[in-house]
Structure formats: structure tokens, C-alpha cells
C-alpha positions as CSV (number, residue, x, y, z in Angstrom):
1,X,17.3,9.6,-22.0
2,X,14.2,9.2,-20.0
3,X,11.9,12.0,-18.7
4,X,12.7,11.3,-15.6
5,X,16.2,11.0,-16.1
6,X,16.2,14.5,-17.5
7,X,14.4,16.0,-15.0
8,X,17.1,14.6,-12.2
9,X,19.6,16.0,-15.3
10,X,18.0,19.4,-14.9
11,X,18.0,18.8,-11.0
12,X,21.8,18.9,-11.1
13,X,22.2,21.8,-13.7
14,X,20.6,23.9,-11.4
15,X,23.0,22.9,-8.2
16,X,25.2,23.2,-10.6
17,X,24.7,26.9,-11.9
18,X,23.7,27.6,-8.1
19,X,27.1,26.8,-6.9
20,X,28.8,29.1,-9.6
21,X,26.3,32.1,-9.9
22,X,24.6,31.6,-6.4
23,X,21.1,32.0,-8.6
24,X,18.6,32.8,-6.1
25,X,16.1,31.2,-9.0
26,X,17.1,27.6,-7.2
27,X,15.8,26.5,-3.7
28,X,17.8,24.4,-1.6
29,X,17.2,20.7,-1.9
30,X,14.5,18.7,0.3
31,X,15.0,15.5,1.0
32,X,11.3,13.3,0.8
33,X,11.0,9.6,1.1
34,X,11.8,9.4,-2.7
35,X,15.0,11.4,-3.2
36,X,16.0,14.5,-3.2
37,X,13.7,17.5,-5.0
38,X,15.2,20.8,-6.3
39,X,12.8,23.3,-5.9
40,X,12.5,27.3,-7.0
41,X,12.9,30.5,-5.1
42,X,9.7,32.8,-6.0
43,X,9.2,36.1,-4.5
44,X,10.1,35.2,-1.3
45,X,8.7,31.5,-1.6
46,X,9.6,28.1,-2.4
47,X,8.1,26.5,-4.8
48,X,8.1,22.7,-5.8
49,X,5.9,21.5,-8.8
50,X,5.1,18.1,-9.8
51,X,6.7,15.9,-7.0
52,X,5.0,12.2,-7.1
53,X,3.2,11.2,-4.3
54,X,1.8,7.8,-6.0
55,X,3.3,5.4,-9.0
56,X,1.8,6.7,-12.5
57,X,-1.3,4.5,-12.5
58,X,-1.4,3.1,-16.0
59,X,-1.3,-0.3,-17.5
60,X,-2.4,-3.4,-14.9
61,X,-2.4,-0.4,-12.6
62,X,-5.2,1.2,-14.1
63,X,-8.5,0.9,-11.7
64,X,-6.3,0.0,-8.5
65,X,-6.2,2.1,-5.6
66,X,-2.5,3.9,-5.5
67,X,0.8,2.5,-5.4
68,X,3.6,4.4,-3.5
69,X,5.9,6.4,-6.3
70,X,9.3,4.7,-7.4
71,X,12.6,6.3,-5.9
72,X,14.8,8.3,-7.6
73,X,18.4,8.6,-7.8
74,X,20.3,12.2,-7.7
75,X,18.8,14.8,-7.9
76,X,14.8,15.8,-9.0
77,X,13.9,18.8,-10.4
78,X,10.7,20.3,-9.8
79,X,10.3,23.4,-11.7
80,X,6.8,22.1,-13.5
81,X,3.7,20.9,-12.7
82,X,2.4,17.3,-13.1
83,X,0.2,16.1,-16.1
84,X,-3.1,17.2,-15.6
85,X,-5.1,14.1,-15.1
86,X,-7.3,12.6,-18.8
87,X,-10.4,14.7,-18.3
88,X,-13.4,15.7,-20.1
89,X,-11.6,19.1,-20.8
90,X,-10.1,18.1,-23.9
91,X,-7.9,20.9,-24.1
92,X,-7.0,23.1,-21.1
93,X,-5.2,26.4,-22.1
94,X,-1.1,27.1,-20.3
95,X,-1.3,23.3,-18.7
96,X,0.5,20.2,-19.7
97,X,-1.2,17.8,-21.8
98,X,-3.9,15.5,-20.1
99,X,-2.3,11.8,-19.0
100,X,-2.7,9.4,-17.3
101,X,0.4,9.4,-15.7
102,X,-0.8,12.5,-13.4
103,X,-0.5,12.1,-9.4
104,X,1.8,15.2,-8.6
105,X,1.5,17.3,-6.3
106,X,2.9,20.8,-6.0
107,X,4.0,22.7,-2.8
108,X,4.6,26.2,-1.8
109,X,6.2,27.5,0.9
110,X,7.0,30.5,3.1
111,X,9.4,28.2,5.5
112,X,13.3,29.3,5.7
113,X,13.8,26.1,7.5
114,X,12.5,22.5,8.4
115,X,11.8,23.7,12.3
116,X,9.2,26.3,11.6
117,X,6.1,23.9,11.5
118,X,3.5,26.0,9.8
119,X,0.2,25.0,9.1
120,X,-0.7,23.4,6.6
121,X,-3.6,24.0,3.3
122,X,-4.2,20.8,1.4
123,X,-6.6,22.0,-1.8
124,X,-8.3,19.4,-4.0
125,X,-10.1,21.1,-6.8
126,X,-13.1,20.7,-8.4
127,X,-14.9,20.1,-11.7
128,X,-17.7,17.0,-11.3
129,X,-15.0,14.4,-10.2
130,X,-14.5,14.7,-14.7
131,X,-12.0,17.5,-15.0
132,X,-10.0,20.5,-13.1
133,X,-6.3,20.0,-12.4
134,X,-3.9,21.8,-9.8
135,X,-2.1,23.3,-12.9
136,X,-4.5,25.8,-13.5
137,X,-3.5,29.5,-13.1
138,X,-7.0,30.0,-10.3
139,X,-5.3,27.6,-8.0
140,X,-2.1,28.6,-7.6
141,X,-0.8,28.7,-4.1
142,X,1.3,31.7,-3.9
143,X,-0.9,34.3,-2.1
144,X,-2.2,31.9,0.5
145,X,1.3,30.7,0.9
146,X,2.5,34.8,1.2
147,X,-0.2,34.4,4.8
148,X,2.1,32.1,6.8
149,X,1.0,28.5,5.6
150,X,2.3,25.7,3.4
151,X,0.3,25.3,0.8
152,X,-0.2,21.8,-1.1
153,X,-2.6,21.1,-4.4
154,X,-2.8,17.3,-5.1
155,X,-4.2,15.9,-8.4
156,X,-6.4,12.8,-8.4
157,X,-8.3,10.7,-10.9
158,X,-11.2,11.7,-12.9
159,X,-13.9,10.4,-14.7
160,X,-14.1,7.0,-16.0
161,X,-10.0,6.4,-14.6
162,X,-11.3,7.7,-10.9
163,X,-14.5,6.4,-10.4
164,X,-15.3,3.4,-12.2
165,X,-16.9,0.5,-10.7
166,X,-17.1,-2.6,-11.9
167,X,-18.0,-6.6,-10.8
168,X,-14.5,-7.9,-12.3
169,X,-13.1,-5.1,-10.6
170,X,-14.7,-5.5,-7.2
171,X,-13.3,-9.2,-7.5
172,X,-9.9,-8.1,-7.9
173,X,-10.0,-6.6,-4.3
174,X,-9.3,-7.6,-1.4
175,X,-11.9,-5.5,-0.3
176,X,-14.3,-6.4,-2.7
177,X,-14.7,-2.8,-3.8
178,X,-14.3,-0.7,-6.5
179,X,-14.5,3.0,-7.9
180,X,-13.3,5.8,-5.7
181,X,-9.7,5.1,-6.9
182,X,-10.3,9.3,-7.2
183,X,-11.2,9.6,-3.3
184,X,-8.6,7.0,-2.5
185,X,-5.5,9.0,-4.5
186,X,-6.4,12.1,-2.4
187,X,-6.1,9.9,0.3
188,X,-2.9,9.0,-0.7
189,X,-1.7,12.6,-1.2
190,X,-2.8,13.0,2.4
191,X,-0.4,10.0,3.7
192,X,2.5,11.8,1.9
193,X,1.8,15.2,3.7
194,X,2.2,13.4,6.6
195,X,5.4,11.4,6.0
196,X,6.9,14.6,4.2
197,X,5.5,18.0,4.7
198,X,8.2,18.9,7.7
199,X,10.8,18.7,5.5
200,X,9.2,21.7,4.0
201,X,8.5,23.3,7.1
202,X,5.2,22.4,7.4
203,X,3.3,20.8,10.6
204,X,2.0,17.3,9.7
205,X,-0.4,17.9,13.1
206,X,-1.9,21.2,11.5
207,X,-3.3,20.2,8.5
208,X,-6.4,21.6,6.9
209,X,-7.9,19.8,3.8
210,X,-9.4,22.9,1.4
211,X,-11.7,22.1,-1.9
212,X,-14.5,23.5,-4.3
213,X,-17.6,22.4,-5.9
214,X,-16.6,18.6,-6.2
215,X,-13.8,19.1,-4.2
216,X,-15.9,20.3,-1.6
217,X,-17.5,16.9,-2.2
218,X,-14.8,15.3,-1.9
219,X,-13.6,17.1,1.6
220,X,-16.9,16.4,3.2
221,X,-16.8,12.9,2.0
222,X,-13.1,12.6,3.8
223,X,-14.5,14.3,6.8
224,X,-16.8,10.6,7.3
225,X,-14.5,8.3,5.9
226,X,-12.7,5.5,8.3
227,X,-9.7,5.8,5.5
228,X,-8.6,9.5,6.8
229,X,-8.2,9.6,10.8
230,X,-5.5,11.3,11.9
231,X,-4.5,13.1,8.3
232,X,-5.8,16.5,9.0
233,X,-7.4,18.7,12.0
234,X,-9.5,21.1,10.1
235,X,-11.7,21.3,6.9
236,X,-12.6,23.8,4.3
237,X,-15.4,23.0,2.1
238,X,-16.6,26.1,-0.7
239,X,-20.1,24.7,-2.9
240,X,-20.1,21.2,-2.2
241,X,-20.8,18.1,0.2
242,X,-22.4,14.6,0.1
243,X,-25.2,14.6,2.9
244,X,-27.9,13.8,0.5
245,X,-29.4,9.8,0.7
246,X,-27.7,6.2,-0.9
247,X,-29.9,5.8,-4.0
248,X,-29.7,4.1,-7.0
249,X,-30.9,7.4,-8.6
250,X,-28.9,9.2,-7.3
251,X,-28.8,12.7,-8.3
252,X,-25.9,15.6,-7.3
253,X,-24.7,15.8,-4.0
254,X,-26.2,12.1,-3.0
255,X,-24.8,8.6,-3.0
256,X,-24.9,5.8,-5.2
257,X,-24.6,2.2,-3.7
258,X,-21.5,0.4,-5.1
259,X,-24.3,-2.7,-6.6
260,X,-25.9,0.2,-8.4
261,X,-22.5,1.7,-10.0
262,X,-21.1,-1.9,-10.4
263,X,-24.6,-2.9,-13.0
264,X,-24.7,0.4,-14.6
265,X,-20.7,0.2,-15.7
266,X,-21.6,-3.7,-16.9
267,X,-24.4,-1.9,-18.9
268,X,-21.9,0.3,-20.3
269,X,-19.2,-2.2,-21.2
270,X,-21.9,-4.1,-22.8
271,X,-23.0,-1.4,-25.1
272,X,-19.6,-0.4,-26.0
273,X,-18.8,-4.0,-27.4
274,X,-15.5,-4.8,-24.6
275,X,-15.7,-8.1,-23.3
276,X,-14.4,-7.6,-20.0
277,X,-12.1,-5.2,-17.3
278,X,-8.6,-7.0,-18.8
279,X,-9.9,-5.6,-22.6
280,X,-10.2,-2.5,-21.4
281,X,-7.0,-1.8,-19.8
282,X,-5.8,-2.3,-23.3
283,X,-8.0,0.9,-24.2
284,X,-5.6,3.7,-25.0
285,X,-6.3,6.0,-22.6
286,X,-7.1,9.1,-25.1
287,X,-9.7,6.5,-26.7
288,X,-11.5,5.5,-23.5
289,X,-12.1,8.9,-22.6
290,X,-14.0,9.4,-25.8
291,X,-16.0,6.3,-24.7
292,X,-17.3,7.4,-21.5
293,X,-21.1,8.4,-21.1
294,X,-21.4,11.7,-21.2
295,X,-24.2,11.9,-18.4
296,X,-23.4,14.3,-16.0
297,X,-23.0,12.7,-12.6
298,X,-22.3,9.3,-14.4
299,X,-18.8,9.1,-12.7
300,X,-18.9,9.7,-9.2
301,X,-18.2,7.9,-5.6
302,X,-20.3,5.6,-4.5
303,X,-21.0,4.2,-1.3
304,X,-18.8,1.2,-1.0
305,X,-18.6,0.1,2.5
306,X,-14.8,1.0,2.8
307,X,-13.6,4.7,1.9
308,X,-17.6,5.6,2.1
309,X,-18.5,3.5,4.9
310,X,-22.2,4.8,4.5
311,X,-25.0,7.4,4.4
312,X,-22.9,10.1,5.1
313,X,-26.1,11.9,7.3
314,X,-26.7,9.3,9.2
315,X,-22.8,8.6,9.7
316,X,-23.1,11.9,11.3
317,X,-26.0,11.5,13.1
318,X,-24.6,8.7,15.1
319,X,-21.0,11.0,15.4
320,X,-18.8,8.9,12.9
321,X,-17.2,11.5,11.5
322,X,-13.8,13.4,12.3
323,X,-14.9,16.0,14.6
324,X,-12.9,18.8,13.3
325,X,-13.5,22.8,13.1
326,X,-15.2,22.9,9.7
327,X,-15.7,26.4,7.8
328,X,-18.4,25.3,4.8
329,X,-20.3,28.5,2.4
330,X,-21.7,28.3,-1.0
331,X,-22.6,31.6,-3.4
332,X,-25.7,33.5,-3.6
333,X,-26.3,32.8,-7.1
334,X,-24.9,29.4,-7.9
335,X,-27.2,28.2,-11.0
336,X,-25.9,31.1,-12.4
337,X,-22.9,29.3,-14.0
338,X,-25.4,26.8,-15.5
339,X,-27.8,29.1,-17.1
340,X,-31.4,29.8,-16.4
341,X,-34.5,27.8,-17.0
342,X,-35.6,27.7,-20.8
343,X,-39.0,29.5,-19.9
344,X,-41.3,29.0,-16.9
345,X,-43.2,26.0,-18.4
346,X,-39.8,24.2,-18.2
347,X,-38.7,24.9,-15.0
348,X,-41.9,24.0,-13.7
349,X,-41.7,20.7,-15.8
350,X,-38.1,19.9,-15.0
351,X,-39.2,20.5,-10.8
352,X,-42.2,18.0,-11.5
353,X,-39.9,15.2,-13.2
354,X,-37.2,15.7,-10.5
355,X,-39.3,15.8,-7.4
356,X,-42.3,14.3,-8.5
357,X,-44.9,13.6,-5.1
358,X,-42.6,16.2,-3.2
359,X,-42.8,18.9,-6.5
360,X,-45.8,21.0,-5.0
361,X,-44.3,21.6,-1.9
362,X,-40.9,22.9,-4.1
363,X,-42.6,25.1,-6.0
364,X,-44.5,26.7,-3.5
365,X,-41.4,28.1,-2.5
366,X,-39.3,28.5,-5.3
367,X,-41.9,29.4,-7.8
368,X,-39.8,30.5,-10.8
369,X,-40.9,33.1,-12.9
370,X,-40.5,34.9,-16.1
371,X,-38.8,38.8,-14.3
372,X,-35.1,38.3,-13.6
373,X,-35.6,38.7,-9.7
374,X,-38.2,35.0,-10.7
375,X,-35.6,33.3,-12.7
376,X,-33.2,34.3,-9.8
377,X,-35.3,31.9,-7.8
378,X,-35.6,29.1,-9.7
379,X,-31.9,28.8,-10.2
380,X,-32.0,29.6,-6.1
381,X,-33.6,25.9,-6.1
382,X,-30.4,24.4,-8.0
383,X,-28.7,26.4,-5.1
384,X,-30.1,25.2,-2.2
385,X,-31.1,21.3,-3.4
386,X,-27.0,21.7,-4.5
387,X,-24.8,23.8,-2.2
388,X,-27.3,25.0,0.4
389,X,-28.9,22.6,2.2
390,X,-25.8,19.9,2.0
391,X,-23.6,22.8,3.9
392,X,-26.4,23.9,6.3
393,X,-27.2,20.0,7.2
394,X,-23.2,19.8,8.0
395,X,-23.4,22.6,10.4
396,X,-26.3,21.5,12.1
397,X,-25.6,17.8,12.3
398,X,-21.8,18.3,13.8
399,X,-22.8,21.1,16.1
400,X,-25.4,18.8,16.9
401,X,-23.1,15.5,17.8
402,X,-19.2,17.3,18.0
403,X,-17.3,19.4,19.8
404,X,-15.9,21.5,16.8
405,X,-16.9,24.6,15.8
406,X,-18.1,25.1,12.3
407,X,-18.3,28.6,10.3
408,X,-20.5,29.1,8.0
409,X,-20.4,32.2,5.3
410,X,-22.7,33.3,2.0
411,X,-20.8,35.0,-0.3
412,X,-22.5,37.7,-2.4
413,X,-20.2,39.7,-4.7
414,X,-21.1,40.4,-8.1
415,X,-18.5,41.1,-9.5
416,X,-18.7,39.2,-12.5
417,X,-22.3,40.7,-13.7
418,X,-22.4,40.5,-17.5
419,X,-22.1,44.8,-18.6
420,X,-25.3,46.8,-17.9
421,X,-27.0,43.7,-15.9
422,X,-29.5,44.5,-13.3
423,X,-28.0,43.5,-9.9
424,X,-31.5,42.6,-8.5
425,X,-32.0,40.0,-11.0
426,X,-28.3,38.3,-10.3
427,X,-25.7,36.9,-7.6
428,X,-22.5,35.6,-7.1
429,X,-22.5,32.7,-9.4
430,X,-21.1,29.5,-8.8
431,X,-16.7,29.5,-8.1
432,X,-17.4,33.6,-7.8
433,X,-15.3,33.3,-4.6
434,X,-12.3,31.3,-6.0
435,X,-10.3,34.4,-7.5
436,X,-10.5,35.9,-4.2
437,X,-9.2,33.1,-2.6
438,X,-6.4,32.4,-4.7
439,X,-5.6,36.5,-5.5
440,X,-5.4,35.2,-9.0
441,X,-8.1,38.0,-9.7
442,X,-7.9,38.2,-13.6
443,X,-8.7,34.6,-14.1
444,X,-12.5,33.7,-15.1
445,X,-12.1,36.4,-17.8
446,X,-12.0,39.3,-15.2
447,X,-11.3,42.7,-15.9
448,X,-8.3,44.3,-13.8
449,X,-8.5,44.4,-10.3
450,X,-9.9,47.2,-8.6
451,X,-8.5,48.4,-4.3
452,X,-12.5,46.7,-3.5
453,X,-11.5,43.4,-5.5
454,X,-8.5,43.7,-3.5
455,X,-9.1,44.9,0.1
456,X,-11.9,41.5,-0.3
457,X,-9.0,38.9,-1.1
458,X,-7.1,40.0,1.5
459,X,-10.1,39.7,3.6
460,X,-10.9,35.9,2.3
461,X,-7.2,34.9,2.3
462,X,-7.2,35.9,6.2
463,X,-9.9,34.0,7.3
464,X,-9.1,31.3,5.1
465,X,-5.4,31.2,6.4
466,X,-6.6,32.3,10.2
467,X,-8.7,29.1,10.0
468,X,-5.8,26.8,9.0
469,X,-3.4,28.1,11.9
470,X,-6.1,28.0,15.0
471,X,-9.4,26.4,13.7
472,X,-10.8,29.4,13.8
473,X,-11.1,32.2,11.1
474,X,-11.4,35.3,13.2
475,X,-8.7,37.8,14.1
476,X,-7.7,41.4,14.6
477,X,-9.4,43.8,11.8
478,X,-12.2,41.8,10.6
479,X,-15.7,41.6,10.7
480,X,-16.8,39.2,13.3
481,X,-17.9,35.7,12.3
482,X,-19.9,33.8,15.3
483,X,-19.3,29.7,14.7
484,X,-23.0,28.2,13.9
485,X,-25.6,27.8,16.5
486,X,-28.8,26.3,15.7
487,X,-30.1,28.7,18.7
488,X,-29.4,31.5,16.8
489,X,-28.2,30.2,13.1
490,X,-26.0,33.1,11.7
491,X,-24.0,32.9,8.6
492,X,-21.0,35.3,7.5
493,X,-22.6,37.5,4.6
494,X,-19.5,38.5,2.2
495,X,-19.8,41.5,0.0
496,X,-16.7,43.9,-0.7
497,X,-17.0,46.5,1.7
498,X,-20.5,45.2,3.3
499,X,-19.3,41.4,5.3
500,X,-21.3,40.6,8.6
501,X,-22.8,38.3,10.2
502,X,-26.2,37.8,9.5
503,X,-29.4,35.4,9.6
504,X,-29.5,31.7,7.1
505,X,-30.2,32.6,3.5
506,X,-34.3,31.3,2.8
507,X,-33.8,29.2,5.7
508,X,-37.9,28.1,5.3
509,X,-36.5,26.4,1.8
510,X,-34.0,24.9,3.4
511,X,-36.3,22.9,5.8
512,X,-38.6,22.4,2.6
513,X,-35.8,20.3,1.2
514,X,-35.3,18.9,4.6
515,X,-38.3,17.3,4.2
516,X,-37.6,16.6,1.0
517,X,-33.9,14.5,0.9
518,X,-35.8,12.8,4.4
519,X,-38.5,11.7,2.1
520,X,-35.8,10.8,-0.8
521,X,-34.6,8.5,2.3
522,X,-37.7,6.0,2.0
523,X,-38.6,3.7,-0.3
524,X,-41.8,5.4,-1.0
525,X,-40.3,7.5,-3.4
526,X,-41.1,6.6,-7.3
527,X,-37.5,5.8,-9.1
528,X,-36.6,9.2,-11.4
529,X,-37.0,8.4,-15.2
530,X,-33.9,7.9,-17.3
């Protein structure tokens, strides 16, 4: 018997013990455009895991944008979650082993009934565009779900099988293109929201698209491309977008042309001895993986003409964009997560190799230092040049060119300070917010919740949720949060028991590195060495 076949087995066990026991631990069945799906009942929700919303892209369909899933005959269980996509996390603790075969998506939802049409949360996770996977305990849906929305996780290719782009590969397409097959599967998840979220109550017309750190990326990204119109009406996007310039150096949070990733991956096949694109679909996929560079920022989107059509700034300068109510933040202490600068002399070294002619005019204002409250600065440059500007250049350009409301927020609880630490010399470090989010708030090693750690997920999962059903995050009990202005630019300062409104977070570095990504626009600037 076939894994499928004995998941549709399992399908019918449970219809069958439902019909004799009247087990509450079975949902009724959902019809989708592939069959039917049995879902759970959990705490008041239902719950489907691992439904396919694309064909299991392996063999010739390796490096192909997605292919709709097979049908299936009787009746589906979905009582686990998909394969977590072959990653650069070798071995991810509680989740199913790493496959190809991995574009599932999972669903939970509040809904009694097909007619209730409840919003919609669509959350693409992060980790680099190499690793993350909806399986994972922080994401789980439940909480947000418990708020009076569907919510949906989608998985989507990573690394080398998401982003790889290639000349034999552009070739193959009819859109001479290639790489993004990542981007384009999240697109694809998106299409089958449409086509089948009602029949879990949700509202295909209220759909709000949700991600972190690269998924934040990615949502930005989604919010300019020409693939996406009329697949969602609102966007979340926590640490991450992709304002920064097209460059063939490319560092985080910019472009790379597709020329550029097309010669570097023929530089790569090269070294690693494999002939050409039909040798290495041969390449068990376990093996591969160990094969590909381990460069951060290696595999990526790049600008390819068709799901990027182009510098995303200037896409949204010129008001090619989906003009959507956006709510965009980043955390306080965001370099926290990667570690602080060996000593001064090598943060100072490190700004002068990255930003070379601009480097002065950096360090002038984020001088780095040797105290904690210095090093807190330097790693406030990894911040800003990451997370900071990339979400205040959003807010400005589409309240500059749209009609859409965007909300911006900093988030500032430390609540994950190593024992005895100094709060002066530390912030909220990068993904600090996620466990509020979610309500998974023992995940990331945390200690038991406390009523503060509590009260402030609530808080977070009511804006979040208030967003998705109205485009706008405000409502009866909490702190006000004005939309952006650049009049009067106000962000939403979040601390447990201390949120308001305030003024833009070193708004005088965020115009330094104005300057800067303008500049990184010319072609005055000397190439980064490698």
C-alpha cells in the first residue's frame, strides 16, 4: 500500500469510528478541488494538516514552477503535517523528516460552517529562503485561529531546490526565467486559498498574506509582483522586505539580476564537476543539499522580469504595487540573534569593506564601541541596513503613491535577556515577537509564561487579527496606533505593559542609509570583494 493510499485508509477509519462512537476527535469532511479531506476537532477548532496544494516537485519536476496536485479518490486524512521542505537544517526536532516532496499546507479554523466567510491569515515563514517549515511548534495557528480568522501556513522551496537559476534552466521556459520556483510555490498556495478556502469557511476576498524575516521578504516581494493581483487585500510583513537596489552584489534585503544568479550557478556547477541541469536532477536530493554553497544569501530571488518584474523601489515609486493596508515592524535589537562584533577594530573593518566610499558617513552614526550600550549600536547598523530602513522606505513610498494605510510598530520586549544581563546594553532580538504572535510562548527556550508575557500576546494577536478582518489593527481596549504619516512619522512602540505610539527609531540613520542604498543604485559604486 501506498502512503497516500493509507492516509485515504486512515481517512475512512476515522468516518468510520465517527459514525460508531460519534468521536468529536474527527471534523466533518471538506470537499477541495482534489477530494475530500478529513480533518480534526481541536479545542473548539478544525484542524487540517498537510493537504497538497501543488504536485511533489521531484524528478523532471525538479526546478519547474508548480504543477497542480493529483486528485485523490475516497477519503484523505489530514491529521499530520507535510514534509518539511530539504533545508540547511539537517535535523529539525518534533517535524517530519526534510523531502522534497513538501508543498502542504495546513489549515485551521474557527468556522461551524462553509457560510461564515472569515478572514483570512496566510503565514509564510522564514529562515534565509534555506530553511524554516510550517511544522514547527512557533508557527502553529491555533491561537490566532481562537481570534475569529482562518488561518493557513504554506510550505515552499528552499535553498538550492527554491531558488536556483540557471542558463539551461532559463531555456526550458517559456518565459525564459528561472529561480524563484520558492516565490512562485507561495504563489501557488495563494491560487488554492482562493479556489478552496470557503469550503472552510473562510473569505477568499479577505485575505491577508503574514511572514517573518525572509518571509517578510517574501511578502513585500508579493506585494510588487504582476503574479499575485487579486490573491490577497492586506499584508503583514515582521523583519523583512526587498526595497534595497538590483545588483550583482547584492547583499541582504537587495536584488540580484537573474544574468548575475544565472553565471554564478554555471560557476557552481562547474566546480562541483556536473555537466549540465539534466545530471543534476539525477542528484539525490539529500546529496545536493550537501553540495550547495554555504554562502549566506547564495540562494535567493532574483530579479527576473516575471514574478520580480523589477527594482522593487522604484516599482513603488511609479505605484506598481498592490495598494493594500500594510502593517510592517522589525525588533529593537535585531543583530542580537547574530552575535556582536568581534571587537571594535572589526566592526569598524567589516563597515569599511561593506560600504566602502559611503563607510565614513556609517560610522559617524553608528560608531560601535567597546561598553554594551556601543556594541548595542553597531549591531543597530545590521538593524537598520536589514529590517529598518527596508520597512520605513515601504511606509513612506506607499503612503507616498497609495491610498492604503500602512502601520508601522517597533517592538521592544526583552524578554529573552540572557540571566543577570544589563537591559541598557540589550533589545528585543531578532524573531522576539514570534512567540507572542503565535501564543506558543515556551518556544525559543523560554521559561514559563508569566500574566505580562500573556496580557502582551493577547495584545499582538488582536491587532494582528483586527488587521486581517478590517485593514486596520485598532479596536476597543488598546493602545492607539495612528497609520504612518510622513508629516508626523509615528511608529507603535511595543513593551509589555508600556505600548504607544511614538516617534521613528534613529530616524537621522535611517536617512544616512537613505543615502546610502541611493548611492548603492549608481554605478559609481566599487563592486564588494568576494
Amino acid at each position: 500500500m501506498t502512503s497516500s493510499q493509507c492516509r485515504v485508509a486512515v481517512g475512512l477509519l476515522g468516518l468510520t469510528l465517527l459514525g460508531l462512537f460519534g468521536s468529536a476527535a474527527f471534523a466533518e469532511t471538506v470537499k477541495v478541488e482534489g477530494g475530500l479531506l478529513q480533518g480534526t476537532v481541536e479545542d473548539g477548532l478544525r484542524v487540517y494538516r498537510g493537504i497538497p496544494f501543488a504536485a511533489p516537485p521531484i524528478g523532471d519536476l525538479r526546478w519547474r514552477p508548480p504543477q497542480p496536485a493529483s486528485k485523490w479518490n475516497g477519503v484523505r486524512a489530514t491529521d499530520e503535517f507535510g514534509r518539511a521542505c530539504i533545508q540547511t537544517n539537517a535535523a529539525i526536532a518534533d517535524l517530519p523528516a526534510p523531502s522534497e516532496d513538501c508543498l502542504y499546507l495546513n489549515v485551521w479554523t474557527p468556522a461551524k460552517s462553509a457560510g461564515e466567510k472569515l478572514p483570512v491569515l496566510v503565514w509564510i515563514h522564514g529562515g534565509g529562503f534555506v530553511a524554516g517549515a510550517p511544522a514547527e511548534k512557533l508557527y502553529h495557528g491555533e491561537w490566532l485561529a481562537k481570534k475569529g480568522v482562518v488561518l493557513v501556513s504554506i510550505a515552499y522551496r528552499l535553498g538550492v531546490f527554491g531558488f536556483l537559476a540557471h542558463p539551461e534552466l532559463s531555456a526550458e521556459s517559456p518565459r525564459h526565467v528561472s529561480g524563484n520556483y520558492g516565490l512562485l510555490d507561495m504563489i501557488a498556495g495563494l491560487q488554492w486559498v482562493q479556489r478552496n478556502i470557503s469550503a472552510f469557511g473562510g473569505d477568499p476576498r479577505r485575505v491577508t498574506i503574514q511572514g517573518e524575516s525572509a518571509g517578510a521578504a517574501a511578502v513585500s516581494i508579493l506585494c510588487a509582483s504582476p503574479l499575485t493581483k487579486g490573491l490577497f487585500r492586506g499584508a503583514i510583513a515582521e523583519s523583512g522586505g526587498s526595497f534595497g537596489p538590483v545588483r550583482a552584489d547584492a547583499s541582504f534585503g537587495e536584488s540580484e539580476p537573474l544574468a548575475s544568479a544565472e553565471k554564478r550557478a554555471a560557476a557552481w556547477l562547474s566546480s562541483a564537476g556536473v555537466a549540465n541541469i539534466a545530471e543534476l536532477r539525477k542528484i539525490p536530493a539529500e546529496k545536493l543539499q550537501t553540495m550547495m554553497p554555504s554562502q549566506f544569501g547564495w540562494a535567493r530571488p532574483n530579479m527576473d522580469g516575471w514574478a520580480i518584474a523589477g527594482d522593487q523601489y522604484k516599482l513603488y515609486q511609479s505605484g506598481q504595487y498592490r495598494d493594500v493596508p500594510v502593517l510592517v515592524g522589525y525588533n529593537s535589537d535585531e543583530g542580537l540573534l547574530f552575535g556582536n562584533p568581534k571587537s571594535q577594530e572589526a566592526y569598524v573593518q567589516s563597515v569599511r569593506e561593506r560600504y566602502r566610499e559611503f563607510a565614513d558617513k556609517i560610522l559617524a552614526v553608528y560608531s560601535g564601541g567597546e561598553s554594551l550600550a556601543e556594541k548595542w549600536t553597531a549591531r543597530n547598523l545590521m538593524r537598520d541596513s536589514s529590517f529598518g530602513w527596508n520597512t520605513w522606505v515601504w511606509a513612506r513610498l506607499q503612503t507616498k503613491t497609495g491610498m492604503s494605510k500602512v502601520f508601522l510598530y517597533y517592538f521592544d520586549e526583552k524578554a529573552e535577556l540572557p540571566a543577570g544581563s544589563d537591559p541598557a546594553g540589550y533589545g528585543a532580538r531578532h524573531a522576539a515577537e514570534l512567540p507572542y504572535v503565535f501564543r506558543q510562548l515556551t518556544e525559543h527556550n523560554r521559561s514559563a509564561p508569566t500574566q505580562k508575557d500573556e496580557a502582551l500576546s493577547d495584545m499582538l494577536r488582536t491587532y494582528w487579527t483586527n488587521f486581517a478582518k478590517t485593514g486596520d489593527p485598532n479596536g476597543a481596549g488598546l493602545p492607539k496606533w495612528p497609520a504612518y504619516s510622513d508629516t508626523t512619522p509615528q511608529m507603535l512602540h511595543i513593551e509589555a505593559g508600556n505600548t504607544k505610539a511614538g516617534p521613528m527609531v534613529n530616524e537621522n540613520g535611517l536617512k544616512v542609509l537613505d543615502e546610502y542604498f541611493g548611492w548603492r543604485r549608481t554605478d559609481q559604486v566599487t563592486p564588494a570583494p568576494h
